[in-house]
C-alpha positions in Angstrom: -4.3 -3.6 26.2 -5.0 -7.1 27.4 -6.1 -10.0 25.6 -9.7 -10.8 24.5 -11.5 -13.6 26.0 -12.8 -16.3 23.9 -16.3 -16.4 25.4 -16.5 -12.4 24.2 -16.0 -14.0 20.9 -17.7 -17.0 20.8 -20.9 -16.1 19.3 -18.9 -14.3 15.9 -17.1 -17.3 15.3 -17.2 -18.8 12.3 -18.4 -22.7 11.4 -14.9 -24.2 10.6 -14.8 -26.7 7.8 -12.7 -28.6 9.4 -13.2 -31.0 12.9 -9.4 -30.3 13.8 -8.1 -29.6 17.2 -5.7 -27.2 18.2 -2.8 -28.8 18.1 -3.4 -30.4 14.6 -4.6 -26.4 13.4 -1.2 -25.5 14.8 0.7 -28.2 12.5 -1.4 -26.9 10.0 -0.5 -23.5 10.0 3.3 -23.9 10.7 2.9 -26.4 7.8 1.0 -23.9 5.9 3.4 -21.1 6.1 6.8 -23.1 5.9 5.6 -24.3 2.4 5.6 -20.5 1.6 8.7 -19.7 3.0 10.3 -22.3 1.6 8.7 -22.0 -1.9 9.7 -17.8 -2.0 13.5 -18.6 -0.6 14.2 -21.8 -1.4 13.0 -22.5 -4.9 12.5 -18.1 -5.7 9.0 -19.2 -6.7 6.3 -15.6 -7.1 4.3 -14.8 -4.1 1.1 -15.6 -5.4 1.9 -18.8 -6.8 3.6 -19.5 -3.4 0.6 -18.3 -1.0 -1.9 -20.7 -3.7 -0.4 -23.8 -2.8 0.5 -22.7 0.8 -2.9 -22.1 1.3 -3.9 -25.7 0.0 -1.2 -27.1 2.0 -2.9 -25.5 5.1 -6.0 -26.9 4.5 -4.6 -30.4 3.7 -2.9 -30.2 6.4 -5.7 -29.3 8.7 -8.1 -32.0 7.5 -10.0 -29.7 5.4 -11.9 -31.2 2.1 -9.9 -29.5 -0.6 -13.5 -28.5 -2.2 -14.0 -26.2 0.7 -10.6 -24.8 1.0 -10.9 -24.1 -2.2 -14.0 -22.5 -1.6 -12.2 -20.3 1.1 -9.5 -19.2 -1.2 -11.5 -18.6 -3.7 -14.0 -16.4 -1.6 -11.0 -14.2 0.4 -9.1 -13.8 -3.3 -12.2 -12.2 -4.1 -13.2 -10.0 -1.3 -9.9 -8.8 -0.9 -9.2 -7.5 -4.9 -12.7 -6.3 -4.8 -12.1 -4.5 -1.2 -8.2 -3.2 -2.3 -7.4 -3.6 -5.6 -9.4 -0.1 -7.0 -7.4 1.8 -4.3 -4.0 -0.2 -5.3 -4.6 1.0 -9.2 -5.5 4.4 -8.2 -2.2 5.2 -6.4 -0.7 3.2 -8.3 -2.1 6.5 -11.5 -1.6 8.9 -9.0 2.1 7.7 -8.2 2.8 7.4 -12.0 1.5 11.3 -12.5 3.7 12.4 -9.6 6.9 10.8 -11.1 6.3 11.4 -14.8 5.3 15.2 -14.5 8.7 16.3 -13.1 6.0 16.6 -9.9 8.2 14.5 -7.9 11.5 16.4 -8.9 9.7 19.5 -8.2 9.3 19.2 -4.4 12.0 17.7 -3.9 13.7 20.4 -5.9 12.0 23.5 -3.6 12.4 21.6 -0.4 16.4 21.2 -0.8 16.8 24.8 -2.8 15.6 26.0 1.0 17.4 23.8 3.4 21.6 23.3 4.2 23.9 21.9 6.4 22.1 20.2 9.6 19.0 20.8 8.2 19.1 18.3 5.0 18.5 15.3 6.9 15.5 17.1 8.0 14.5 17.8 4.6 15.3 14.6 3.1 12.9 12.8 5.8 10.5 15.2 4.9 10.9 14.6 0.9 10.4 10.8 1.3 7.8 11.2 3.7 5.5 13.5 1.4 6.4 11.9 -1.9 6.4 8.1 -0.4 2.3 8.6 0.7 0.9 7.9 -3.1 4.0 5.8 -4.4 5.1 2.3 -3.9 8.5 1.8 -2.0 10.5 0.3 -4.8 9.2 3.5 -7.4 10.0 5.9 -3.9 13.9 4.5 -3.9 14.3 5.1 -8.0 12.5 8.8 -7.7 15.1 9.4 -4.7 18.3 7.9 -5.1 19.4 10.4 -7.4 18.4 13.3 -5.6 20.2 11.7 -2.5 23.3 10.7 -4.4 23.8 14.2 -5.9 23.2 15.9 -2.6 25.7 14.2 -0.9 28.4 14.5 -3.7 27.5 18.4 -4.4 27.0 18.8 -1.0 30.1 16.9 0.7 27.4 15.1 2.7 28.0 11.6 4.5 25.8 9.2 2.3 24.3 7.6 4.7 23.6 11.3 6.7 21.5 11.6 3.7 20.3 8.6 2.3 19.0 7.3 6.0 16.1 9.8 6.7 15.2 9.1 2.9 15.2 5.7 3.4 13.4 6.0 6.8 10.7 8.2 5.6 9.5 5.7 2.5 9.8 2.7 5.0 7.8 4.2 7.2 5.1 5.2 4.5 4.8 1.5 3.2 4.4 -0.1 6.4 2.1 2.2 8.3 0.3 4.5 6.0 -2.4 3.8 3.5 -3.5 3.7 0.8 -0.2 1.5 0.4 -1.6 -2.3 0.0 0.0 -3.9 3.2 -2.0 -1.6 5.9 -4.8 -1.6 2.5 -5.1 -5.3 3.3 -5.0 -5.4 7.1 -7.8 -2.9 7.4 -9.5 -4.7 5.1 -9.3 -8.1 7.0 -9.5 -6.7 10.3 -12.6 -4.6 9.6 -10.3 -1.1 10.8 -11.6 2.5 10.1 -9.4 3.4 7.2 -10.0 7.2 8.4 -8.6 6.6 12.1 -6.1 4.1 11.0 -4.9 6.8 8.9 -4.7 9.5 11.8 -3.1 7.3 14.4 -0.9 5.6 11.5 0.3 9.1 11.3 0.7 9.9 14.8 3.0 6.8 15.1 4.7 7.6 12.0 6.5 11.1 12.9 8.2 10.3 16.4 9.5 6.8 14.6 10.6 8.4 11.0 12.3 11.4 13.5 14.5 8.5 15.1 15.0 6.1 12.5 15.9 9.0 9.8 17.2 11.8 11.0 18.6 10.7 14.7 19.9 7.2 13.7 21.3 8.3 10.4 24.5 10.0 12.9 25.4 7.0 14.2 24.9 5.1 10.8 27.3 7.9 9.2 29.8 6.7 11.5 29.4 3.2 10.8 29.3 3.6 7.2 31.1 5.6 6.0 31.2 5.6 2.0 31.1 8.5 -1.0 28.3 8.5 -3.3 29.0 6.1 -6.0 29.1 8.0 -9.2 27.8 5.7 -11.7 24.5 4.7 -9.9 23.4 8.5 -10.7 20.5 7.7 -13.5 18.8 10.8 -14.9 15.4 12.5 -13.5 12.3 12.1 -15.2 11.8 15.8 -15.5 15.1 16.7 -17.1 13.1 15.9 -20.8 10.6 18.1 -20.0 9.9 21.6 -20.7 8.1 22.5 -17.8 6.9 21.2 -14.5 3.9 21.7 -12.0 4.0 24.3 -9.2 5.4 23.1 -5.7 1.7 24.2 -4.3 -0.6 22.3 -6.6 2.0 19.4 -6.7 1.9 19.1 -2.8 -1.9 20.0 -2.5 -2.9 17.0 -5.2 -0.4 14.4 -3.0 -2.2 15.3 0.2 -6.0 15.7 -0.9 -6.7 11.9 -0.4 -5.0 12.0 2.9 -7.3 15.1 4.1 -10.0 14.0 2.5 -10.2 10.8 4.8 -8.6 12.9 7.5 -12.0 14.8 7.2 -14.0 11.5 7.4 -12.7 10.3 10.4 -12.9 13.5 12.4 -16.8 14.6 11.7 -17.2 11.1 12.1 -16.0 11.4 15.9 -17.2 15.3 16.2 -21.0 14.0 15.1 -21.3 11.0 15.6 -24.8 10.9 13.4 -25.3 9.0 10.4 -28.6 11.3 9.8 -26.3 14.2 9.9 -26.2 16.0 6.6 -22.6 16.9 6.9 -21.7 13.4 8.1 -23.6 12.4 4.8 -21.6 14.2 2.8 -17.9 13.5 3.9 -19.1 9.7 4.0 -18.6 9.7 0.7 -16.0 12.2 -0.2 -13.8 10.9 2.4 -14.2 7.1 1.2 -11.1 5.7 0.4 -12.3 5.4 -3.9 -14.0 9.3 -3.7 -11.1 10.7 -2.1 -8.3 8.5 -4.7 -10.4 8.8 -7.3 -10.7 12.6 -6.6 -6.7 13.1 -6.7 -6.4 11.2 -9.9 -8.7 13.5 -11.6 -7.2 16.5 -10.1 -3.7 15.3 -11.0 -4.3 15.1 -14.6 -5.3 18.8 -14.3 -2.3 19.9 -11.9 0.5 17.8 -12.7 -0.2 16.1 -16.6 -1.7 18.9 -18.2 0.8 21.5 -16.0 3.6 19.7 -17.5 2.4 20.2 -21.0 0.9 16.2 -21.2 -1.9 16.2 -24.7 -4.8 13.8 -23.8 -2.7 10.6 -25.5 -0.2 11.1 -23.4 -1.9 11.4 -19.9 -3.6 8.2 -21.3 -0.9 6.5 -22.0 0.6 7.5 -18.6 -2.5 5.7 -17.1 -1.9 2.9 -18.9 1.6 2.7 -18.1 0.9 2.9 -14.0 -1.4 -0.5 -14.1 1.1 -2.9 -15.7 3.2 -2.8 -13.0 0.6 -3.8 -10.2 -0.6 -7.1 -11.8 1.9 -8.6 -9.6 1.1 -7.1 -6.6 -2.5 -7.2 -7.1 -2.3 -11.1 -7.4 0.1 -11.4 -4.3 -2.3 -9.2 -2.6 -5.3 -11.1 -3.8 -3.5 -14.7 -3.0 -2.8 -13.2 0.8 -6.4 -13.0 1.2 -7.2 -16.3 0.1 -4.5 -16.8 2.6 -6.1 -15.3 5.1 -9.8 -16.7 4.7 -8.8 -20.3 4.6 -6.6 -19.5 7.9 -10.1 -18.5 9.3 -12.0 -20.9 7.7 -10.5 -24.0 9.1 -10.6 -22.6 12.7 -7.2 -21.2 13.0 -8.7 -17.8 14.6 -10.1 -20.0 17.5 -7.3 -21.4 17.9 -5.0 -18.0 18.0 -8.0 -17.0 20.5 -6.8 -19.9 23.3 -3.2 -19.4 22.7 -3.4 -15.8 23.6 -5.8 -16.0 26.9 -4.0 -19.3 28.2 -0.7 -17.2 27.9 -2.0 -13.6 28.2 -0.6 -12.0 25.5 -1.8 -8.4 24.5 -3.1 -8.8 21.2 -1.0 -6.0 19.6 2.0 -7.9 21.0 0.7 -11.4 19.6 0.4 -9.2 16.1 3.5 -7.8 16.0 5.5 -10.7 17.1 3.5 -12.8 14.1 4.4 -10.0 11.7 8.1 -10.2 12.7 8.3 -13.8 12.4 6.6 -13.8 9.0 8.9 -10.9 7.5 12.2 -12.6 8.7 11.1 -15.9 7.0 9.8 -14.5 3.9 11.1 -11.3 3.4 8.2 -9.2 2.3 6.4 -6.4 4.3 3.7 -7.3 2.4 3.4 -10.9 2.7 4.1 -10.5 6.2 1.5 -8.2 6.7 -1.6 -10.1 4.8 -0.7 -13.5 6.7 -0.4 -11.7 10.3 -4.1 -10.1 9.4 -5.5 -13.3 8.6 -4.0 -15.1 11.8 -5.0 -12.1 14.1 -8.6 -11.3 12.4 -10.8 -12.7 15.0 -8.7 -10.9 18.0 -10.4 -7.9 16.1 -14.0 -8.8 16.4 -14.5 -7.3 20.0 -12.3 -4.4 19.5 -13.6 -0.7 19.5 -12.6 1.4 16.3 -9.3 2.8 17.9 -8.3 -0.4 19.0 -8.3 -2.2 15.7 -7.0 0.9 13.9 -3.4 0.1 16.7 -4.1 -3.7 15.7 -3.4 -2.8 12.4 -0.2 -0.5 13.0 1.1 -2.9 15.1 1.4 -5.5 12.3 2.3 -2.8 9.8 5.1 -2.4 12.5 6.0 -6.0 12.8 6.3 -6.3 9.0 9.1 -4.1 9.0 11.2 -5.6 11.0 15.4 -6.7 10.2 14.8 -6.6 6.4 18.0 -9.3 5.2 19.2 -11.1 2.2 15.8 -12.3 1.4 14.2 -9.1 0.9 14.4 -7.4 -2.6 14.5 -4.2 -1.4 17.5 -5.5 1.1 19.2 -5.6 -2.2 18.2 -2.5 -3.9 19.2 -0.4 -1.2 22.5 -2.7 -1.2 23.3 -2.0 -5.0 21.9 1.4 -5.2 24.5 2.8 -2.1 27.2 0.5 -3.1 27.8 -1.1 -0.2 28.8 -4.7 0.9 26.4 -7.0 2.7 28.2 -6.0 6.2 27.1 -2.3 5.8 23.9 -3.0 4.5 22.9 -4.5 7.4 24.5 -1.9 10.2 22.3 0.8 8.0 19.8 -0.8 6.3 18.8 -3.7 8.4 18.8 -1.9 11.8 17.0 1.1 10.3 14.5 -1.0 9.4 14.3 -3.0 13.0 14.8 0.6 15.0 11.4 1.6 12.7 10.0 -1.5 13.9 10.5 -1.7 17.6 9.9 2.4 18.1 6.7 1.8 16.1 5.2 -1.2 18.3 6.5 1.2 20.8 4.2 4.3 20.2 1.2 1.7 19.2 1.5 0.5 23.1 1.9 4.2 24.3 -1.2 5.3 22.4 -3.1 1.7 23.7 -3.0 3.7 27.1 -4.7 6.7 26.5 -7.4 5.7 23.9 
């Protein structure tokens, strides 16, 4: 893929508010996202907090009048909650069904009662893979872990034979896969087909989850090579329960969002009509809010009321799933503004002459953003909403295919060397019992192989499409 020309974009630009050349802009933005960095690390202050005054910063910075970056912040905090934050709260129901039902313990339960030996790092990707699509990553590891420490102890596994592919597998889901917000909030921004994002996001996804997971975790195994620690073994949500959903319906209700976009996106292609009558119709059941909404309703049904829930207590389960996304509702919501005031003050013009004066491919240029962003902050997240923002108008030319890769490429480049300032550097770190040495030979190069093998297949598939 090569870079887009500035003159192909010139007419969708957008009136900065700011009379700032290139080089100031450039200040501007390194200024902009060093006061994050260093306000996250540094002083440990919350995301959103941290992306608010970074984002003021920029615009001071740039010359803008603080009324209109305001403005900007303001109107990108906005859009971006109003375009994501429904879809964050319904997985975030969904996720909170799947784990309190026993639905969670129930395939992994089937899965393992069917595989042995060479085949359980097989399974284990698959586990993570299926049950990380409608959870968060931090709710995948606490949902996991056990299973993963008990199957190495009962098994006489290697820990890290088994806790690699499980690790890869929810990785890979966060960073590449929607509806999880970092590739919610790229699509978003970059103005991506959340149906074909989704298919080629999956594409992408197998090969590198096969290498990261299962291949790498031999060589990790050898590296690290440490018994499951016995007291980090908490108990399973099911185990107060008196019964639990089926493996079918449990499995069925995770994947009907996923096929009902995957639906979307291929009569989309097939017919190519808005006046079609079946295009009509999967339009809207294969919108991201029919097709989440859909699985939340069906969940209550095939996972609350299989595992004997009353009506209070499926309630009280919704309840229970949305306080724990304020936070990353806000963060999400402050990227945004993040994003809009990047594009506001001309920064998108700007990224436009650096990449045709030095003829970078844009998916390159997005990845290597992403990278730089995730090593300074630490979050996949973060990484992912500031690289969208910088990268936005690279998009505007772009056919539907080629923005959906724009987006995996960052989702690729957010993943990259997770270290001591990442949380969920830590939790794997605690979790495993390990030292900070082999965290980093598993953990951290896990996370960069995902990474690199990712941008890798993004380029591959730039070829063909």
């Amino acid at each position: 893929m090569t870079s887009l020309s500035v003159e192909m974009l010139a007419a969708d630009a957008v009136e900065p508010i700011t009379s700032a050349g290139n080089a100031q802009l450039g200040i501007a933005v390194l200024a902009g996202i060093a006061v994050i960095v260093l306000l996250i690390t540094k002083y440990k202050l919350h995301a959103f907090l941290a992306l608010t005054i970074g984002s003021l910063a920029l615009g001071a910075f740039a010359g803008a009048p603080l009324a209109a970056t305001i403005d900007s912040f303001t109107a990108g905090l906005g859009k971006t909650v109003a375009g994501v934050g429904v879809l964050i709260a319904l997985g975030a129901i969904l996720g909170k069904l799947l784990a309190d039902s026993g639905g969670a313990d129930q395939i992994v339960d089937t899965i393992l009662a069917k595989a042995s030996g060479r085949a359980m790092p097989w399974a284990m990707v698959l586990i993570a893979s299926v049950i990380g699509l409608p959870l968060f990553f931090e709710v995948g590891i606490v949902l996991l872990i056990p299973v993963v420490l008990l199957v190495a102890k009962r098994g006489n596994y290697s820990l890290m034979r088994i806790g690699v592919p499980a690790l890869a597998g929810l990785s890979v889901m966060h960073g590449l896969i929607p509806p999880h917000p970092g590739p919610l909030v790229a699509i978003d921004a970059l103005g991506a087909n959340l149906g074909v994002t989704l298919a080629l996001g999956v594409l992408v996804a197998i090969p590198t989850v096969i290498i990261a997971g299962p291949l790498f975790s031999r060589y990790a195994a050898r590296w690290v090579d440490i018994p499951a620690p016995e007291n980090m073994i908490p108990a399973r949500p099911s185990e107060d329960l008196e019964k639990r959903p089926g493996f079918g319906a449990t499995v069925a209700t995770v994947l009907l969002p996923v096929v009902l976009m995957l639906v979307k996106a291929l009569v989309d292609i097939v017919v190519d009509n808005p006046e079609n009558g079946l295009q009509k119709v999967t339009d809207v059941i294969g919108s991201p809010l029919i097709a989440l909404l859909a699985a939340v309703l069906v969940g209550m049904f095939t996972l609350g009321r299989a595992a004997g829930f009353t009506k209070q207590r499926l309630s009280s389960t919704v309840e229970k799933s949305l306080a724990p996304i304020a936070g990353v509702l806000l963060i999400v919501g402050a990227g945004g503004g993040f994003k809009q005031t990047l594009i506001d003050v001309g920064v998108g013009q700007m990224i436009l002459d650096f990449s045709k004066n030095w003829s970078i491919p844009a998916l390159l240029l997005a990845w290597l953003i992403a990278v730089a962003i995730r090593l300074a902050t630490g979050s996949a997240t973060v990484a992912t909403i500031s690289a969208a923002g910088l990268v936005a108008p690279l998009a505007e030319g772009m056919g539907t295919s080629e923005t959906a890769l724009l987006v995996l490429a960052i989702g690729a480049g957010s993943l990259f060397f997770s270290h001591v300032n990442d949380a969920g550097f830590w939790l794997v770190k605690e979790y495993f019992g390990m030292n900070v040495g082999q965290t980093i030979k598993t953990w951290s190069v896990m996370e960069t192989i995902i990474s690199v093998v990712g941008l890798v297949f993004v380029l591959l598939l730039s070829l063909v499409l």
